[in-house]
C-alpha positions as CSV (number, residue, x, y, z in Angstrom):
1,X,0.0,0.0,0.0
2,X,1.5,3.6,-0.9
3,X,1.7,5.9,2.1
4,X,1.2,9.6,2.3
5,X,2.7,12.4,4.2
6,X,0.4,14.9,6.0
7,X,2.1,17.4,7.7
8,X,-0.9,19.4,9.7
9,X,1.1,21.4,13.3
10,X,-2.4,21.7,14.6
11,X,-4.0,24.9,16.5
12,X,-4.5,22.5,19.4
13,X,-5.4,19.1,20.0
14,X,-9.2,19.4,19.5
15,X,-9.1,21.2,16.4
16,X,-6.4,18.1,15.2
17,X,-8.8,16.0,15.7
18,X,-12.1,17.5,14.6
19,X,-10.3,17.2,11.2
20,X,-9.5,13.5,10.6
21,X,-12.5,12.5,9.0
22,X,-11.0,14.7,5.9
23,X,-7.8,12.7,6.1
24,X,-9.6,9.2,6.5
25,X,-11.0,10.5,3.0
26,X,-7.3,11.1,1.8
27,X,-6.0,7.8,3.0
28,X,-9.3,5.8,1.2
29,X,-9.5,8.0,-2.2
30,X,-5.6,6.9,-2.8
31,X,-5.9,3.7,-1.1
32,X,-2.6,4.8,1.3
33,X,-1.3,4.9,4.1
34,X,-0.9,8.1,5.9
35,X,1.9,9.5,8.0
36,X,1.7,12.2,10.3
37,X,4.0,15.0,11.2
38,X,2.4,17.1,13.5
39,X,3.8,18.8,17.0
40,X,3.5,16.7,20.2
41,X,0.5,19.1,21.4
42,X,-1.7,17.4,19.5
43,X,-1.4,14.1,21.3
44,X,-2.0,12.0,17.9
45,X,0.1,9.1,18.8
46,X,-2.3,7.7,21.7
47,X,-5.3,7.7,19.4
48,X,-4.1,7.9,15.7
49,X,-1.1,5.2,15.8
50,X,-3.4,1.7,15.8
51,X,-6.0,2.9,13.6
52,X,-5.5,1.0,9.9
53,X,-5.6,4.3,7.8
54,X,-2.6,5.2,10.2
55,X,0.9,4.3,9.4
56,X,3.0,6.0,12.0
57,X,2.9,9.5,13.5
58,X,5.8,11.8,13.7
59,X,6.4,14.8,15.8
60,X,8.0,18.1,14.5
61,X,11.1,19.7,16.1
62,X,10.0,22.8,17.1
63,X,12.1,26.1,16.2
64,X,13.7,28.1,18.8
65,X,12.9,32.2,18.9
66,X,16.7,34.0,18.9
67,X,19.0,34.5,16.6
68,X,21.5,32.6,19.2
69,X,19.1,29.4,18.1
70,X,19.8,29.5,13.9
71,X,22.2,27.1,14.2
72,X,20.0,24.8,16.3
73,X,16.9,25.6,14.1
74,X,18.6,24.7,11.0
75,X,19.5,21.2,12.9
76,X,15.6,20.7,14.1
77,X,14.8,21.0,10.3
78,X,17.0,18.5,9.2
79,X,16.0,16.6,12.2
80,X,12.3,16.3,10.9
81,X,13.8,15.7,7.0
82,X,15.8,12.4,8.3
83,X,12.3,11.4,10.1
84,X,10.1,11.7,6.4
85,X,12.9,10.0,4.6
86,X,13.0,7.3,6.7
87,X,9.4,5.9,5.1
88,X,10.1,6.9,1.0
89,X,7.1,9.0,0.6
90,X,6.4,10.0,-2.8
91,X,3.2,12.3,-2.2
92,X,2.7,15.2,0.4
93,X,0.1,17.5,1.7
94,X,0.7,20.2,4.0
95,X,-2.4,21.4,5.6
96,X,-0.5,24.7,7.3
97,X,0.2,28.2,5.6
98,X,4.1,28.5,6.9
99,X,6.7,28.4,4.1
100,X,8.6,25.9,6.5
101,X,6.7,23.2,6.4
102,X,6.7,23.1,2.6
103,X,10.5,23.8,2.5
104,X,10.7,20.7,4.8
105,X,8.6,18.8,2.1
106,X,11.0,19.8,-0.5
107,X,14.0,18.8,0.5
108,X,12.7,15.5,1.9
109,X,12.7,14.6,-1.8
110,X,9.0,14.0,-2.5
111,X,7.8,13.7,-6.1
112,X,4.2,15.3,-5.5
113,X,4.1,18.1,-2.8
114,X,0.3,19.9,-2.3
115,X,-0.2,23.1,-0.1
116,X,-2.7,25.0,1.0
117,X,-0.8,27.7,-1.4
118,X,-2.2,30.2,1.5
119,X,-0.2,34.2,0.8
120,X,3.6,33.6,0.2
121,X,3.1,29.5,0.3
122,X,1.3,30.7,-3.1
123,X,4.8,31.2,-5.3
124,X,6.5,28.0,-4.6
125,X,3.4,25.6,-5.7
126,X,2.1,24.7,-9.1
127,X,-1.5,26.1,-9.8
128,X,-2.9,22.3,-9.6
129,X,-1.2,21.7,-6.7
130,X,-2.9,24.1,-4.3
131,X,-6.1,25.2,-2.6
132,X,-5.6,29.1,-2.8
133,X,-6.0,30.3,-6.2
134,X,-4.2,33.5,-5.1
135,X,-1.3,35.3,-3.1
136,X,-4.8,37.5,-1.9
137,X,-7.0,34.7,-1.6
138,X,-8.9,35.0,1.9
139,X,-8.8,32.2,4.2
140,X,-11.5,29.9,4.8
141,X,-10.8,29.7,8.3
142,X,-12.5,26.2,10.5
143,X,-13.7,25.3,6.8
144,X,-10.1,25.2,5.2
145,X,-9.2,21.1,5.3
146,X,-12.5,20.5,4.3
147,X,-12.6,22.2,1.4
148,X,-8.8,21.4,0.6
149,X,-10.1,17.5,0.8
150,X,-12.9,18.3,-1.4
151,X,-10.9,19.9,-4.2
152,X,-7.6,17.3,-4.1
153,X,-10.4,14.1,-4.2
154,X,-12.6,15.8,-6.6
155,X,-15.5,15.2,-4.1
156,X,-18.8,17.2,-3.7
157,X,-18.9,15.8,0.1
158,X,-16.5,14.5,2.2
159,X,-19.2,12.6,5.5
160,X,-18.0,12.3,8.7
161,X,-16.4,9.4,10.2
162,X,-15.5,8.6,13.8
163,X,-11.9,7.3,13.8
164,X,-13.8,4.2,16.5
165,X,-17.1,2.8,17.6
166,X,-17.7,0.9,20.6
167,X,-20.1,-1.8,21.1
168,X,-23.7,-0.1,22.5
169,X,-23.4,-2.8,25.1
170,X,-19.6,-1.8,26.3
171,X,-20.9,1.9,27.2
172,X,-22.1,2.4,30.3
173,X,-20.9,5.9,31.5
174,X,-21.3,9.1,31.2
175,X,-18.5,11.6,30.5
176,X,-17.8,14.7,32.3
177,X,-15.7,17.1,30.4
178,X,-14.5,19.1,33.2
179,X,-10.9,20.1,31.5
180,X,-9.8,22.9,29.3
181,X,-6.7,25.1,27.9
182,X,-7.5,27.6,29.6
183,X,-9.8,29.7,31.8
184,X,-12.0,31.1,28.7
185,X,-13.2,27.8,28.0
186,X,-13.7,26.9,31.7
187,X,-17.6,26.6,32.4
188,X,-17.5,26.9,36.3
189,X,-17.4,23.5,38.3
190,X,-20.3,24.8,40.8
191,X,-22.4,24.3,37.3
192,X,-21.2,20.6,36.7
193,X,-21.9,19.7,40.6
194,X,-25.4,20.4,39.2
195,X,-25.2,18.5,35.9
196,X,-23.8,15.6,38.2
197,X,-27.0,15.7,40.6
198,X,-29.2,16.8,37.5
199,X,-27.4,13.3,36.2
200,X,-27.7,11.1,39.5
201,X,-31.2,11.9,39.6
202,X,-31.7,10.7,36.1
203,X,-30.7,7.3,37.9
204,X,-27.1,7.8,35.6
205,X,-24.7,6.4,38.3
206,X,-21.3,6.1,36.6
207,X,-19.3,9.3,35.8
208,X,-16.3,9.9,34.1
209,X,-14.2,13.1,35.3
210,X,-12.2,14.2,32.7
211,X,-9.5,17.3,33.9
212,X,-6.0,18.5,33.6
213,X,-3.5,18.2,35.9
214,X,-4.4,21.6,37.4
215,X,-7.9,20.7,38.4
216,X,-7.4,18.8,42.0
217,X,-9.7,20.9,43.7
218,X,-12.1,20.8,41.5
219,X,-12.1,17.1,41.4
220,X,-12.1,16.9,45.5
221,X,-15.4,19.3,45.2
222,X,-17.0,16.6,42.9
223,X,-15.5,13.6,45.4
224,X,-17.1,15.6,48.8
225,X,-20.5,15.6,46.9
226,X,-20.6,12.4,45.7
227,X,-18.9,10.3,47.0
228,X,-21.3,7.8,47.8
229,X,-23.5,5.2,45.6
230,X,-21.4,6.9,42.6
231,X,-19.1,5.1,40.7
232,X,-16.5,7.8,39.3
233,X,-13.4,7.7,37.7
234,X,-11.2,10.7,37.7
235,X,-8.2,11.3,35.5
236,X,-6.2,14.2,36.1
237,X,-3.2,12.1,37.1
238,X,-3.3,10.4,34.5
239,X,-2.5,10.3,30.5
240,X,-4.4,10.6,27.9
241,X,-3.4,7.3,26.7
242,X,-4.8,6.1,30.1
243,X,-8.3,7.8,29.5
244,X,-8.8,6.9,26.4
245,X,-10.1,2.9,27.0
246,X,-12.4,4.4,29.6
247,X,-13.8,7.1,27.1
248,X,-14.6,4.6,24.4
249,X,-16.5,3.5,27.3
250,X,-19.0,6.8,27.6
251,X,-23.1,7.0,26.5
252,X,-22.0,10.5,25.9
253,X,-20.0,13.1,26.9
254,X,-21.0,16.6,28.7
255,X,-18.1,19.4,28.8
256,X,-16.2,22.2,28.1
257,X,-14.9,22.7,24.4
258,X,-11.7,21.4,24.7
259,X,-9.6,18.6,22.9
260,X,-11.5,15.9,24.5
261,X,-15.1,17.0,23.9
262,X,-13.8,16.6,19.5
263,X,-12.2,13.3,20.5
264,X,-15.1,11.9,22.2
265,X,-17.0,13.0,19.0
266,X,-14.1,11.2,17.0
267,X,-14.9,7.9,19.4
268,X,-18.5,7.9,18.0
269,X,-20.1,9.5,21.1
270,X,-22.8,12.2,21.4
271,X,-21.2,15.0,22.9
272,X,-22.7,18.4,24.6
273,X,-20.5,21.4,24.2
274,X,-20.4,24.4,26.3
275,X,-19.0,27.3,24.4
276,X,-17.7,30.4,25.2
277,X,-14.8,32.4,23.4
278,X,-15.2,30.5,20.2
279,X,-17.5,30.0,17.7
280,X,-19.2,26.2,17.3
281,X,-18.2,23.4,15.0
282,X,-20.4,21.4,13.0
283,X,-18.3,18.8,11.1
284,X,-20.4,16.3,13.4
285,X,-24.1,15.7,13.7
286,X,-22.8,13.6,16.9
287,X,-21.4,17.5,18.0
288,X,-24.2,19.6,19.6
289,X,-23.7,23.0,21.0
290,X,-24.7,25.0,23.9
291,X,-23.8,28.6,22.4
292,X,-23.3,32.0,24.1
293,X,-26.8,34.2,23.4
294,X,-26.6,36.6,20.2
295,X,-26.1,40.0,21.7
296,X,-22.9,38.7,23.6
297,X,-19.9,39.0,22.4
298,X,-17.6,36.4,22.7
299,X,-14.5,37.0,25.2
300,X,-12.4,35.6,27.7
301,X,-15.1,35.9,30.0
302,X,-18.2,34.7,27.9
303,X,-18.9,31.7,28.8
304,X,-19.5,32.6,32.4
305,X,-23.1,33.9,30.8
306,X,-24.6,31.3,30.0
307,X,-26.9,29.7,32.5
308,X,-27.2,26.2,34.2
309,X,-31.1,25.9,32.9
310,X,-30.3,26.2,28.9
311,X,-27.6,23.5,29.6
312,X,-30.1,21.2,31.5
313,X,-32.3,22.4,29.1
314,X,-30.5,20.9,26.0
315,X,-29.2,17.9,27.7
316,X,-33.0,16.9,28.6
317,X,-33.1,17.4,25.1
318,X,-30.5,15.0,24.3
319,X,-31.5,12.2,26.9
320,X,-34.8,12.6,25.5
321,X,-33.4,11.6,22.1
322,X,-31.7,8.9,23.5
323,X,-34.8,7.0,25.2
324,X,-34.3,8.9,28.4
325,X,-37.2,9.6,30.7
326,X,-36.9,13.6,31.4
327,X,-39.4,16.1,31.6
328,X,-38.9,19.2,29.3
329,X,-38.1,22.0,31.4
330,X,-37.0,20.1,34.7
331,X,-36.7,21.8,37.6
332,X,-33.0,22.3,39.2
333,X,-33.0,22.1,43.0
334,X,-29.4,23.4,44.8
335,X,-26.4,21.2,44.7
């Protein structure tokens, strides 16, 4: 089987993964193999690495700001050009506007190199061999891979595919989504202590925690609360490798919009997003929203606004869909 190079840095983790189902398409429509070079932040070897359409992930050595680091920039480069020519690769796509990453592509002496051809990227790649028509082509933003994938297959549609599917059977918690990169996509943990009772109450009696490593407290408020006739596993000590088995595991998933809230998506689970300073994604009918209201504009600080009844209102919505006996418009008593 032929094997392709992808070389995508990722924004983040969660937007890394909420674009897989466009390379799946890649990896199928040229019946390859794909290789990853992406940095470490996105976490892609604990969740990309045994999949079939996976041949092996690689992560990029990072430059150094200074010009005391040139020398030790121009060794990271050639660092990452010994990992590609390790595999052979003939074809490459490099989902990312910097001119490095396509300089890395051509001196890793690969036949067929496609760019996004995004401003200067635009003068070093053959008109067929780009998405950008233009050096002042405007960027498609969330949309871009999408409709990069679209124009390399020669595909009116690219559907969505979860990367794994558990067994109905094998799922019998519900996931907590308590972690985030930071405090503007934080909902406030006094609101999940209510989704938790909302939850319990709802006879749901096994919880997933998912947080960072800096969320202890927040995990000792959920313990004091309910710690009894709960069954709840907690992960911020451990890695994300570690989670993953138990997320496969989830009904569906509740949280903050974070990397785990798209990978949960990816892991074919229904999963309720609280957002805040960014707009929603809808590459996912499986990805459902709780949004900030119209007239307020999103900030650090946005997500604070939104109020514990239109969450319990849309996730009554969502048990409902999912058999669920809840009453539209349920009452919340205190935590």
């Amino acid at each position: 089987m032929n094997k392709i190079l992808i070389i995508d840095p990722g924004k983040g983790w969660g937007q890394f993964v909420s674009k897989m189902y466009c390379y799946q398409k890649l990896a199928n429509h040229f019946n390859s193999k794909i290789i990853f070079l992406t940095k470490r932040s996105t976490q892609a070897e604990h969740y990309l690495k045994s999949l079939s359409f996976c041949e092996d992930v690689l992560y990029i050595e990072e430059p150094k700001k200074g010009i005391r680091n040139i020398l030790s920039n121009i060794k990271s480069i050639f660092i990452n050009i010994k990992k590609i020519n390790h595999f052979q690769i003939e074809e490459c796509y490099v989902f990312h506007p910097s001119l490095r990453y396509l300089f890395i592509a051509y001196l890793s002496n690969i036949n067929e190199i496609w760019g996004l051809g995004f401003k200067f990227q635009n003068f070093f790649l053959k008109k067929n061999k780009r998405f950008y028509s233009s050096f002042f082509s405007k960027t498609r933003g969330d949309n871009e891979a999408l409709e990069a994938v679209k124009k390399i297959t020669n595909s009116q549609k690219v559907d969505y595919q979860p990367l794994f599917s558990a067994e109905n059977s094998l799922r019998d918690t519900v996931g907590i989504i308590i972690a985030a990169s930071g405090n503007e996509k934080r909902w406030d943990i006094s609101n999940y202590l209510k989704i938790i009772k909302f939850l319990k109450e709802k006879n749901y009696k096994k919880f997933l925690i998912i947080s960072g490593l800096d969320q202890s407290k927040d995990e000792n408020l959920i313990k004091e609360r309910f710690a009894q006739n709960t069954d709840i596993i907690f992960t911020s000590d451990k890695k994300i490798s570690d989670v993953i088995p138990y997320l496969k595991k989830c009904k569906f998933c509740i949280g903050n919009d974070t990397g785990f809230a798209h990978l949960s998506v990816n892991l074919d689970i229904e999963t309720l997003v609280i957002q805040g300073d960014c707009p929603p994604q809808y590459y996912s009918k499986l990805l459902k929203h709780v949004d900030i209201e119209s007239d307020v504009a999103r900030s650090p600080t946005s997500i604070h606004t939104i109020k514990i009844e239109k969450v319990l209102d849309e996730l009554s919505k969502l048990l409902n869909r999912r058999g669920g006996r809840v009453v539209e418009g349920a009452r919340l008593e205190s935590v």
